[in-house]
C-alpha positions in Angstrom: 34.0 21.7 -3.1 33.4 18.4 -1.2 32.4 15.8 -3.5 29.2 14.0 -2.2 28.4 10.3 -2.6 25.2 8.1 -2.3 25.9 4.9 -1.9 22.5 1.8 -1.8 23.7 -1.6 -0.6 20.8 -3.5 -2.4 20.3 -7.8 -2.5 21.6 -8.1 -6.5 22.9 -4.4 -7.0 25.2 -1.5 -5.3 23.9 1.4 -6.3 26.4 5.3 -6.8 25.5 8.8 -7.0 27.9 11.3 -7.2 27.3 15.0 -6.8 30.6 17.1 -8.3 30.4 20.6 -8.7 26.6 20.7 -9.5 27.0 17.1 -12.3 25.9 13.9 -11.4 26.9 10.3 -12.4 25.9 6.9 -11.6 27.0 3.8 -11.8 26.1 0.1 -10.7 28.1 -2.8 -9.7 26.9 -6.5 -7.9 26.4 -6.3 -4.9 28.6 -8.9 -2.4 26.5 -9.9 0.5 28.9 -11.8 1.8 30.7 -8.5 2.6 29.0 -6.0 1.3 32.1 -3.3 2.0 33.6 -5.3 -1.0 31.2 -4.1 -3.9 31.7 -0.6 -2.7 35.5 -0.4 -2.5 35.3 -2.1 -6.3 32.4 1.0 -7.3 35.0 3.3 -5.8 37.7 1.9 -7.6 35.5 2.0 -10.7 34.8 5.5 -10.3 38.6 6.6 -9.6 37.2 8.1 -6.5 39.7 6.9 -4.3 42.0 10.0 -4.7 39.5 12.8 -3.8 38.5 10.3 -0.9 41.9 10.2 0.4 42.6 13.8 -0.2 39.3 14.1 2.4 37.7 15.7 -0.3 34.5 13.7 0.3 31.6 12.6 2.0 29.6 9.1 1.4 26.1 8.7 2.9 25.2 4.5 2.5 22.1 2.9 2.7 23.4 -0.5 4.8 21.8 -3.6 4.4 24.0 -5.1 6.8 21.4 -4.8 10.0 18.1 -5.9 8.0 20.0 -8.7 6.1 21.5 -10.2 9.9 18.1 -10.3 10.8 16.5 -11.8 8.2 18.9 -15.0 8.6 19.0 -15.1 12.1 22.7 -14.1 11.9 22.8 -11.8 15.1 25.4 -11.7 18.4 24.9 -13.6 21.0 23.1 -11.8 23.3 22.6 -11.3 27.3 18.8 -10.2 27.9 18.5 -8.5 31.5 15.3 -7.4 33.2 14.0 -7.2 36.2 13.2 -10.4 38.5 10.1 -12.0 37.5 9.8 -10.9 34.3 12.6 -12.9 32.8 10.1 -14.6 29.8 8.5 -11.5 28.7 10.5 -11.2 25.3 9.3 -15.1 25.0 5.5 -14.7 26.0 5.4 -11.2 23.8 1.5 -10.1 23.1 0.1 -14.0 22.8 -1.2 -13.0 19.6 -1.5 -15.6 16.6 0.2 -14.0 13.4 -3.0 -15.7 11.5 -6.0 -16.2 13.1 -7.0 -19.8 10.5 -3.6 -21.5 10.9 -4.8 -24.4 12.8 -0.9 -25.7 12.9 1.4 -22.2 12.8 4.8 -22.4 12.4 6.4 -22.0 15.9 8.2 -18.6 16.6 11.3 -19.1 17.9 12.9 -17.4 20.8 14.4 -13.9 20.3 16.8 -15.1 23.2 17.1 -18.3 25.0 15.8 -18.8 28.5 19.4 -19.9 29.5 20.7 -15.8 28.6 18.1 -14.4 30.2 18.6 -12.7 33.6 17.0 -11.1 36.4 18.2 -8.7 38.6 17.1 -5.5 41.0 16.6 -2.2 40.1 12.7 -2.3 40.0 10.8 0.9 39.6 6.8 1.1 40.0 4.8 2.6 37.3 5.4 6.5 39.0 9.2 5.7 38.7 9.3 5.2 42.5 12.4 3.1 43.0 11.0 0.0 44.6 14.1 -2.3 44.9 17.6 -0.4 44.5 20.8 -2.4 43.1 23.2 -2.8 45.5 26.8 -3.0 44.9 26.8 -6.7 46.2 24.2 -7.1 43.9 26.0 -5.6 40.6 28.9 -7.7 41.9 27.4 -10.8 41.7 25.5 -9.8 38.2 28.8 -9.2 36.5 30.5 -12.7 37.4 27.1 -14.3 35.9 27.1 -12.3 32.4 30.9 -13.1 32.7 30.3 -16.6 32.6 27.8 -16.7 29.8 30.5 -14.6 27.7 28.0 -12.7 24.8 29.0 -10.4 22.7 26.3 -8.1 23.1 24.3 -7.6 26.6 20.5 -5.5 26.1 19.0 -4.3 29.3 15.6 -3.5 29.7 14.2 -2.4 33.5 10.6 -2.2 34.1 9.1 1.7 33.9 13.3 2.6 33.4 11.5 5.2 30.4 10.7 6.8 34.0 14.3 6.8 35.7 16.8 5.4 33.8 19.3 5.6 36.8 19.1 1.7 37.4 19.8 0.8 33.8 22.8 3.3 33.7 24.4 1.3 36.6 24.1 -2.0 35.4 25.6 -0.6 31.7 28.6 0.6 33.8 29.5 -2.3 35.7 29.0 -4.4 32.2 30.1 -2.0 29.7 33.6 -3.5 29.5 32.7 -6.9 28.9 30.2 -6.4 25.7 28.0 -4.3 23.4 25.7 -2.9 25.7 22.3 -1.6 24.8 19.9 0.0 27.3 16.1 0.6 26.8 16.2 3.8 28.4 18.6 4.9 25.6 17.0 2.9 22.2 13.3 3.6 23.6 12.5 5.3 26.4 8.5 4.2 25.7 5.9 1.9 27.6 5.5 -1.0 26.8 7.8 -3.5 27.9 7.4 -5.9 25.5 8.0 -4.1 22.6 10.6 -1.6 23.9 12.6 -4.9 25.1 12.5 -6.0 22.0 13.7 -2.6 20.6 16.9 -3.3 22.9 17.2 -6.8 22.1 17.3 -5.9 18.3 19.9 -3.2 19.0 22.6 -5.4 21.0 21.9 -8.4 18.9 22.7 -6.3 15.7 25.0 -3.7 17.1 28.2 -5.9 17.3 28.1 -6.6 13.3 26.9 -3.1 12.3 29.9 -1.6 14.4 32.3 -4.0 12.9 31.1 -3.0 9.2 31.2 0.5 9.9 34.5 0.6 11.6 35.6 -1.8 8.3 34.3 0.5 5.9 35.6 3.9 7.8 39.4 2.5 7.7 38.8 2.1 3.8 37.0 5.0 3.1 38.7 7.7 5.8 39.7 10.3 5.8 36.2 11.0 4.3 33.0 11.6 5.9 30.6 8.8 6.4 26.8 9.0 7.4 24.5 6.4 7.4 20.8 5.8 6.5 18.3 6.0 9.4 14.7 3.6 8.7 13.2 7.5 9.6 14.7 9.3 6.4 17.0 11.0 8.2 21.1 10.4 8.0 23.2 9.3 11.2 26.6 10.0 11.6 28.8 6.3 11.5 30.8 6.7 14.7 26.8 7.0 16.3 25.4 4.7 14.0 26.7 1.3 15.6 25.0 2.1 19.0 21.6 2.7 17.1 21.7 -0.6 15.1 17.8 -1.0 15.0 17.4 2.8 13.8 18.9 1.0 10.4 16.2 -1.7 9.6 15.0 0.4 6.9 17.9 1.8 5.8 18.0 1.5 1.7 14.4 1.6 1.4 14.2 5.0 3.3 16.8 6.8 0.7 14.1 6.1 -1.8 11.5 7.8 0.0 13.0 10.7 0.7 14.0 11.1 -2.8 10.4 10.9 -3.7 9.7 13.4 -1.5 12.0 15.9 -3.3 11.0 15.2 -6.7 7.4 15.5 -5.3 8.5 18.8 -4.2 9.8 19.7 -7.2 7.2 19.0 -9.6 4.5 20.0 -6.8 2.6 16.9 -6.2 1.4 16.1 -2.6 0.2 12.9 -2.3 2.2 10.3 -3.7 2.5 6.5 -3.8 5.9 5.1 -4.2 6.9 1.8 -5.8 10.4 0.5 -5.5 11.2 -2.9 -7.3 14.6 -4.0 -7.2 16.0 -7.8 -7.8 14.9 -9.1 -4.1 12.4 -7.3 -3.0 9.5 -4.3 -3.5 9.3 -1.6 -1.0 5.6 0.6 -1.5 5.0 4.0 0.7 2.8 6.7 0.9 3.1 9.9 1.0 1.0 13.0 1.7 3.5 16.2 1.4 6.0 14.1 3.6 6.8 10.2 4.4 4.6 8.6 7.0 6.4 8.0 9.9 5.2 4.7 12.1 6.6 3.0 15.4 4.5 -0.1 14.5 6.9 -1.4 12.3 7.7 -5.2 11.9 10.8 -7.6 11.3 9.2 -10.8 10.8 6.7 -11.6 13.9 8.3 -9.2 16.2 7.5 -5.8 16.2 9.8 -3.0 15.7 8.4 0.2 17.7 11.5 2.5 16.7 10.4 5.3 14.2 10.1 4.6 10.7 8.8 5.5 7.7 5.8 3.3 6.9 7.1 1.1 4.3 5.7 -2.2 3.3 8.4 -4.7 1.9 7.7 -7.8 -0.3 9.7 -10.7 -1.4 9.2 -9.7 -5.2 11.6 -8.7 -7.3 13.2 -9.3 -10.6 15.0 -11.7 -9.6 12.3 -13.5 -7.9 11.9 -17.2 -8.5 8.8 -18.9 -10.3 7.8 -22.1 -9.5 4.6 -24.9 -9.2 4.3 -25.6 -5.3 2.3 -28.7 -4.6 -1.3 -28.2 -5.9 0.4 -27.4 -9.2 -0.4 -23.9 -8.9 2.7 -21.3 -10.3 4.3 -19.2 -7.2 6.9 -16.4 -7.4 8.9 -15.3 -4.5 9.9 -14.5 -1.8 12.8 -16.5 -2.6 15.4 -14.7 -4.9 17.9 -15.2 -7.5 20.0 -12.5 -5.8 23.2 -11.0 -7.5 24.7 -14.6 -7.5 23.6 -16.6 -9.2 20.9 -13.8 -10.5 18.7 -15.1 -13.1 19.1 -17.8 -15.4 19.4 -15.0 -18.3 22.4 -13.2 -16.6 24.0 -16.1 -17.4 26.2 -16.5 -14.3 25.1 -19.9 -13.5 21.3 -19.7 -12.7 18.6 -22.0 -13.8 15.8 -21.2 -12.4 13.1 -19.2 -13.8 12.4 -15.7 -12.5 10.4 -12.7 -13.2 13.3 -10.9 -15.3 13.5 -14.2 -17.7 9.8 -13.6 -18.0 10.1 -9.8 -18.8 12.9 -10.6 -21.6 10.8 -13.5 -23.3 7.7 -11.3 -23.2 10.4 -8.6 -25.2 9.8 -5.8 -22.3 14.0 -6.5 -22.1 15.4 -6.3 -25.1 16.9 -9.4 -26.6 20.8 -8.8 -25.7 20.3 -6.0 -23.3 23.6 -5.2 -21.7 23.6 -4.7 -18.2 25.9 -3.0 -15.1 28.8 -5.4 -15.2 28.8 -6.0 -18.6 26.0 -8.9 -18.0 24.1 -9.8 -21.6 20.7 -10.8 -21.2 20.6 -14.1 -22.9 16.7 -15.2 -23.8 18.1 -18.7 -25.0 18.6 -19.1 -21.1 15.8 -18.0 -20.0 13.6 -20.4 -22.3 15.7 -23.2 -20.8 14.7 -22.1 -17.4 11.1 -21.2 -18.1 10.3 -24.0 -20.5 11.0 -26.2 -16.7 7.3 -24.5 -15.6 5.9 -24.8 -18.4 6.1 -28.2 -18.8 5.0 -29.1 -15.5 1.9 -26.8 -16.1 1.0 -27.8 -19.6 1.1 -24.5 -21.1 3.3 -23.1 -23.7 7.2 -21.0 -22.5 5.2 -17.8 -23.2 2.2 -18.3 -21.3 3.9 -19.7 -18.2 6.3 -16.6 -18.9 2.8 -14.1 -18.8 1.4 -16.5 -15.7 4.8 -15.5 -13.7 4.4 -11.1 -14.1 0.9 -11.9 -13.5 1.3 -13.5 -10.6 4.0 -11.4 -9.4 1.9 -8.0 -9.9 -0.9 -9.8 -8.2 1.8 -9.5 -5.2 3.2 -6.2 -5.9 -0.7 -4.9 -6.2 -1.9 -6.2 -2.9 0.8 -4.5 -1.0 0.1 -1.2 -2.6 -3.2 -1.7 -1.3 -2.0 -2.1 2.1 -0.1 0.7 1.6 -3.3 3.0 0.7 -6.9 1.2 0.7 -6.1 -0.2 4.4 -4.4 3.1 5.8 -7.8 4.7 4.7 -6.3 6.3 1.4 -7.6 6.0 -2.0 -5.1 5.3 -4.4 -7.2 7.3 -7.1 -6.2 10.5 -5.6 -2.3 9.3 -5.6 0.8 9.7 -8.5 2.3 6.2 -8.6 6.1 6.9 -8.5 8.1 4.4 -9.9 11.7 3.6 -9.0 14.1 0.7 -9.1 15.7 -1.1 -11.8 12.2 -3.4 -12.4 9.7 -1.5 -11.3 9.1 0.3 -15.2 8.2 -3.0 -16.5 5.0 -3.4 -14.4 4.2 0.2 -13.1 2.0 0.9 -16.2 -0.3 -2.5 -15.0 -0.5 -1.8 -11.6 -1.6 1.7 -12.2 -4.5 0.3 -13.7 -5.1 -2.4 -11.4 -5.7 0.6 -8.9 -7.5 2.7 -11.1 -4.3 5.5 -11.0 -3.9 7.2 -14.3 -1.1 9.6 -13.4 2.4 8.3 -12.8 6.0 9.4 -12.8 9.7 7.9 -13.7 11.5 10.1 -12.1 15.2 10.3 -13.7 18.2 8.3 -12.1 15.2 5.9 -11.2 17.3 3.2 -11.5 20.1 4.1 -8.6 17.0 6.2 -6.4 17.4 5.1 -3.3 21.3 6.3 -3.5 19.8 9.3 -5.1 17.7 9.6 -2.0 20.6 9.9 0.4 22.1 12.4 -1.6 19.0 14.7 -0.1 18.3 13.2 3.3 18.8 15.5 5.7 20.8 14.7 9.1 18.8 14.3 11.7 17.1 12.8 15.0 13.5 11.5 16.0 13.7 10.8 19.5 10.4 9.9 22.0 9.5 10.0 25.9 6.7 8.4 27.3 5.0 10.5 29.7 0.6 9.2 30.1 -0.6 12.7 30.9 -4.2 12.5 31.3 -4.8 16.0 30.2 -8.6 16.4 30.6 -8.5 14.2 33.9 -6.8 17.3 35.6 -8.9 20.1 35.1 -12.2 17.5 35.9 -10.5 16.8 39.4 -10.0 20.4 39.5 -13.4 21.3 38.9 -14.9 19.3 41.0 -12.6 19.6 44.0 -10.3 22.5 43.7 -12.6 25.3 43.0 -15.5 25.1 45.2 -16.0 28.0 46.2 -13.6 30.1 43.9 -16.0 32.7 41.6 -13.4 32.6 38.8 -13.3 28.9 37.8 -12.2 29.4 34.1 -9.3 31.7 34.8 -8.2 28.7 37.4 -9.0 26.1 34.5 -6.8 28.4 32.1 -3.6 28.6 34.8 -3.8 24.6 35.4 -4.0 24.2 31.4 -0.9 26.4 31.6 0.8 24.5 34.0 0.5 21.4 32.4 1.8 22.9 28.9 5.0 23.6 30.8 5.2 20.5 31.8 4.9 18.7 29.1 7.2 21.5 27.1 10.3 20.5 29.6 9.4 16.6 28.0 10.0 18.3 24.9 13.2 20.2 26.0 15.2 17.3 27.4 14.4 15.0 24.3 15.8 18.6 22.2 18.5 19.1 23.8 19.6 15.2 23.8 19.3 15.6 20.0 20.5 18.6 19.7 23.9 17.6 21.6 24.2 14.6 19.1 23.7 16.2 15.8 26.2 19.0 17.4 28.3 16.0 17.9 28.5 15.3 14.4 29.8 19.0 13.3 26.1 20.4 12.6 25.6 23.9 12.8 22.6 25.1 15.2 21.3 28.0 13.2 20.0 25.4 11.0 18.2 23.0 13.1 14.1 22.7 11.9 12.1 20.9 15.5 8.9 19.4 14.9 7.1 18.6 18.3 4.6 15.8 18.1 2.3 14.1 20.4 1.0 10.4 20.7 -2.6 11.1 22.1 -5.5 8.1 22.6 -8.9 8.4 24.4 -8.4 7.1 27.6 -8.8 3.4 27.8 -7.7 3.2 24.2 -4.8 0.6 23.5 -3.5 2.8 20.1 -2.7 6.5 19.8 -2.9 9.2 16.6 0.4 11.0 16.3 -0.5 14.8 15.7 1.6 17.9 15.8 1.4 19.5 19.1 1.6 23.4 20.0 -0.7 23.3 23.5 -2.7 21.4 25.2 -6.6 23.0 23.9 -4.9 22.8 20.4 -4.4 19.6 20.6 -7.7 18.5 22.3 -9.4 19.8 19.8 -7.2 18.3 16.8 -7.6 14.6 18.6 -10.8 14.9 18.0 -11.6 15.8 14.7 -8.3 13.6 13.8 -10.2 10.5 15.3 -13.8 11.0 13.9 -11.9 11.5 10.2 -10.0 8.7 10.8 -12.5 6.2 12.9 -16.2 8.2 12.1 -16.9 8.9 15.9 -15.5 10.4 18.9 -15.5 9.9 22.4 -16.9 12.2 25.6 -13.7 10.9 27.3 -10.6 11.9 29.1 -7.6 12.5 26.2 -4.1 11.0 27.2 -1.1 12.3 26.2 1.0 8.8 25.8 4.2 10.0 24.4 6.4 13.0 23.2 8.0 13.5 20.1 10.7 15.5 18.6 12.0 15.3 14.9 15.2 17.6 14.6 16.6 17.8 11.4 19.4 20.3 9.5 19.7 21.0 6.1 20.7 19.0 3.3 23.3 19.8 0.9 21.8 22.3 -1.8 21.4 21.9 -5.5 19.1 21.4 -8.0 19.1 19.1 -11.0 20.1 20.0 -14.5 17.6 20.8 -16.9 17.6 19.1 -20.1 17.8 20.8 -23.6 14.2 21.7 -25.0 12.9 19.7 -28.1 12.5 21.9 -30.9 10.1 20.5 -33.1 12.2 17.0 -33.7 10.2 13.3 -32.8 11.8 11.3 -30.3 14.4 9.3 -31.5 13.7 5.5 -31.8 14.4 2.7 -33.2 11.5 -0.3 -33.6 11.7 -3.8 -33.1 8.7 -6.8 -33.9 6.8 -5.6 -30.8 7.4 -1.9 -29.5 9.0 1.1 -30.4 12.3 1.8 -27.9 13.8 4.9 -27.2 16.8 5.6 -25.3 16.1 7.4 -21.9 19.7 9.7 -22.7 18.6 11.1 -26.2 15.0 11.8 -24.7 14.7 16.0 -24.5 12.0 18.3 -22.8 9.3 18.4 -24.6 9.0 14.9 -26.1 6.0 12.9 -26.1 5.4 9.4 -26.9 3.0 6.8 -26.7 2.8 3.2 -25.8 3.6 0.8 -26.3 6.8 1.2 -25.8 10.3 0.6 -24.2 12.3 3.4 -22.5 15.9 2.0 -22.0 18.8 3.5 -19.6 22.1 2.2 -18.1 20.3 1.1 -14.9 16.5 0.8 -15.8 13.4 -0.5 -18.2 10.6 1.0 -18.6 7.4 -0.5 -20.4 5.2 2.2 -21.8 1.8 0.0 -21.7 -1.1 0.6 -24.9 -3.2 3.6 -23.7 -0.8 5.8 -21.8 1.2 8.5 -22.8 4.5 10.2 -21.9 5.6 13.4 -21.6 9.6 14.5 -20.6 9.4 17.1 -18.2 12.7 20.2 -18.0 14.2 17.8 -15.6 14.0 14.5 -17.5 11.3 13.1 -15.3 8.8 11.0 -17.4 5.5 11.8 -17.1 3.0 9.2 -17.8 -0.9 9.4 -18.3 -3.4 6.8 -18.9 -5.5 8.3 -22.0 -9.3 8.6 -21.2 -11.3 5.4 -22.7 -14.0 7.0 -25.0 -17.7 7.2 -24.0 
């Protein structure tokens, strides 16, 4: 049996999970931004898994950070930009839109790509895909001695309307193809819009060059096994197609936990989920309803990302997030980090600044002395040092400035759970809060109640879920085709003009609804059978395939669309608009435009099921007490055992903080179940 790895590159931890013969085992180590191959090779080493790896006994799925973190510094290849003539400063001007509307002096956003690497050229199509201005051979002569000259390392092309007839791009990608990374629009996102699909490609050829090295690092170490990579969609990605779909990874990590939360919710039968992921750099919140959200209005700092992704909202807040007093002598934390190096000043690796882990262990939601992946002891004595800093700046006692900094940080953590479900027209009452991450136990019990949640789950291996995640993602594709098919506009024209005079106007209304349903199905069939050929690519079997056709429809005149399954055309009429008056209250007597096409094709993931635990027979939980909670180990807890806060549940890779007034409840699978007791009257 093929041993199966899940493997999160995080910002303080590298996170395993390894499925053998139905048994799984975890296992943390620090994570090595500077290369992050290195803290896997040492978690491999740690593991002894080198042997079945070289025996090709093996496959690895990873989470990479390695895209997301380049952009983030600014640490991207230097990159050729060509477009048509004329529209040289689009990725420059973008949308003209002010990130916030009171900033009377906003911070100036920077280039993506400087004027000097920007290029025009011919190939122009119009907006029917009418070939306007061909490329001549003279032409793609002359281009090639220009992007010779500027010598990048990665060249992104983006043609006006080229989602219509990619034919132009394709040239220009074979005369260049030789002399750098090459990314196409036409291939990352065939969509309208130039400004956000060149910045699609941009993103792709500025990143592609360093994911490609990475993966071609990490396949040499790791081969003769398997490797597939994290897509920001939840599915997995083969590495050898990975590299030329660099901006498919923003999301990468973050996604693994999502779709794990979607198979516990499976599991334990719960729909409609909220998902809360707190690591040492950053929280990641999602929603769910049955399955992830899936959004191609995604963001990397100011520019927007339009490739499909999960809809997850990221914050600089994390355990090792750093507390201080900013200028008006009010106490901040985040977004800057602590990271894995230093880490906090309690790891005692050389850190002395206060974050929110020193908080958590002077509050005693860490145990004094808590030993930690990497044989790290928390030491409080160090984090006093660092907090007592703050606190004399603000005039308060260590322990309130400690309190001040969680409070402040789950001030943070609960506003982006709210934009997660109060601004995406959910209410959070209706929602399980799911909990995962090494910090997230400490505070999930607060925010709950800050959002008036009373059910929430720990789901076991909480502490490693996003690797846990890509032990369940499924391989797969989401690929997208603008078309604009005005799909009422036809049968109007029709009507008016085409059937004067013909007795049987609906049976002529019904054959032009059929004609444009097989239309818009060969949309469907090309993007299928382009996904189709690369999962086939990667060894997939066919019998397995699941398709999902979707459509992006708006009213006509409408700047944003509603995604919604699609079947045929009076199907999805008909769901537009009750999907618009649930989401908006009203709809429109207008025209309905079909904007783009959709197709999700996935195959199935590896099967199994996790252990159950032994049943409690009668026996308390086992504990132990100190001055302010009772603590249980998370390993001795059995099915069956209840407890109630407060309390601390402690693992190899987590905290938890049971909070006065809720209760918990293991479930057959080790899952903690957590409800807030009823207050009386």
């Amino acid at each position: 049996m093929t041993l199966l790895l899940g493997v999160d590159t995080g910002g303080t931890f590298t996170d395993f999970v390894i499925l053998s013969d139905g048994t799984l085992r975890i296992h943390k180590v620090l994570s090595t931004p500077e290369d992050p191959s290195a803290a896997i090779l040492q978690g491999l080493t740690e593991l002894n898994l080198f042997p079945v790896i070289k025996a090709g006994k093996a496959r690895l799925v990873h989470g990479s950070t390695v895209a997301t973190n380049a952009a983030l510094e600014n640490k991207g290849a230097k990159t050729v930009y060509i477009t048509n003539r004329g529209f040289t400063d689009i990725l420059r001007i973008g949308r003209q839109a002010r990130l916030d509307l009171y900033t009377l002096q906003p911070a100036p956003i920077y280039d993506p790509v400087p004027p000097q690497l920007c290029v025009g050229t011919g190939g122009r199509m119009d907006a029917k895909g009418n070939l306007l201005e061909a490329l001549s051979p003279g032409e793609l002569k002359n281009l090639r001695i220009k992007i010779q000259a500027l010598q990048p390392e990665a060249i992104a092309i983006n043609l006006l309307y080229s989602f219509l007839d990619d034919s132009q791009e394709i040239l220009i990608e074979d005369a260049l193809k030789d002399l750098a990374f090459v990314s196409r629009s036409s291939f990352v996102l065939p969509e309208y819009r130039e400004y956000e699909r060149g910045i699609a490609t941009w993103l792709n050829a500025w990143l592609g060059p360093l994911v490609q090295d990475y993966i071609i690092k990490l396949q040499n170490e790791v081969s003769p096994a398997q490797v597939a990579v994290m897509q920001s969609s939840g599915e997995t990605i083969d590495s050898t197609q990975a590299s030329k779909r660099a901006a498919n990874l923003l999301l990468s990590g973050p996604a693994g936990g999502v779709s794990a939360a979607a198979f516990i919710g499976k599991a334990l039968d719960i729909s409609k989920i909220i998902t809360f992921d707190m690591g040492g750099t950053s929280t990641d919140v999602s929603l769910l309803v049955g399955n992830p959200i899936i959004t191609n209005s995604g963001k990397l700092g100011p520019y927007p990302v339009a490739i499909p992704m999960i809809d997850i909202h990221t914050i600089g807040a994390g355990g090792g997030s750093i507390a201080y007093v900013d200028e008006g002598g009010s106490l901040q934390v985040g977004p800057a980090s602590a990271g894995a190096s230093p880490g906090p000043a309690c790891y005692g690796r050389g850190g002395s600044e206060a974050t929110v882990t020193d908080a958590n262990l002077l509050l005693g939601k860490l145990p004094e002395h808590t030993s930690l992946s990497n044989g790290i002891m928390l030491n409080p004595d160090l984090a006093t040092t660092a907090i007592a800093k703050l606190s004399k700046i603000l005039g308060t006692s260590v322990i309130n400035t400690a309190q001040g900094i969680v409070e402040v940080a789950e001030q943070h953590m609960v506003r982006a759970l709210q934009v997660i479900s109060v601004e995406r027209g959910f209410d959070p009452k209706d929602f399980t809060l799911m909990c995962f991450g090494g910090a997230g136990g400490l505070h999930v019990c607060a925010l709950a109640e800050a959002l008036g949640i009373s059910n929430i789950v720990l789901p076991i291996h909480g502490g490693v879920f996003s690797a846990f995640g890509m032990l369940v993602a499924k391989p797969g594709r989401q690929l997208v085709k603008t078309v604009n098919k005005q799909l009422f506009q036809e049968s109007r024209k029709i009507q008016s003009k085409a059937l004067k005079g013909i007795h049987n106007k609906a049976a002529a209304v019904d054959k032009l609804e059929i004609n444009i349903d097989r239309e818009i199905n060969e949309y469907f069939q090309t993007l299928i059978e382009n996904g189709t050929r690369e999962l086939l690519a990667e060894g997939l079997t066919p019998q397995h395939f699941h398709i999902q056709k979707t459509a992006a429809l708006r009213y006509l005149g409408q700047s944003f669309t509603l995604t919604l399954p699609w079947e045929n055309t009076e199907q999805s009429i008909n769901a537009f608009h009750n999907a618009h008056k649930n989401r908006y209250g009203h709809l429109f007597n207008l025209p309905i435009e079909l904007v783009n096409v959709i197709v999700r094709i996935s195959t199935q993931a590896t099967a199994w099921n996790l252990a159950e635990l032994n049943k409690v027979e009668g026996q308390p939980a086992p504990q132990t007490e100190n001055e302010q909670h009772s603590v249980y180990e998370r390993e001795q807890l059995l099915a069956g055992h209840r407890l109630a806060g407060p309390a601390l549940i402690i693992e190899q890779v987590a905290t938890s903080y049971v909070a006065p007034g809720w209760h918990c409840q293991v479930d057959c699978s080790g899952h903690l179940k957590l409800t807030l007791e009823k207050p009386k009257g």
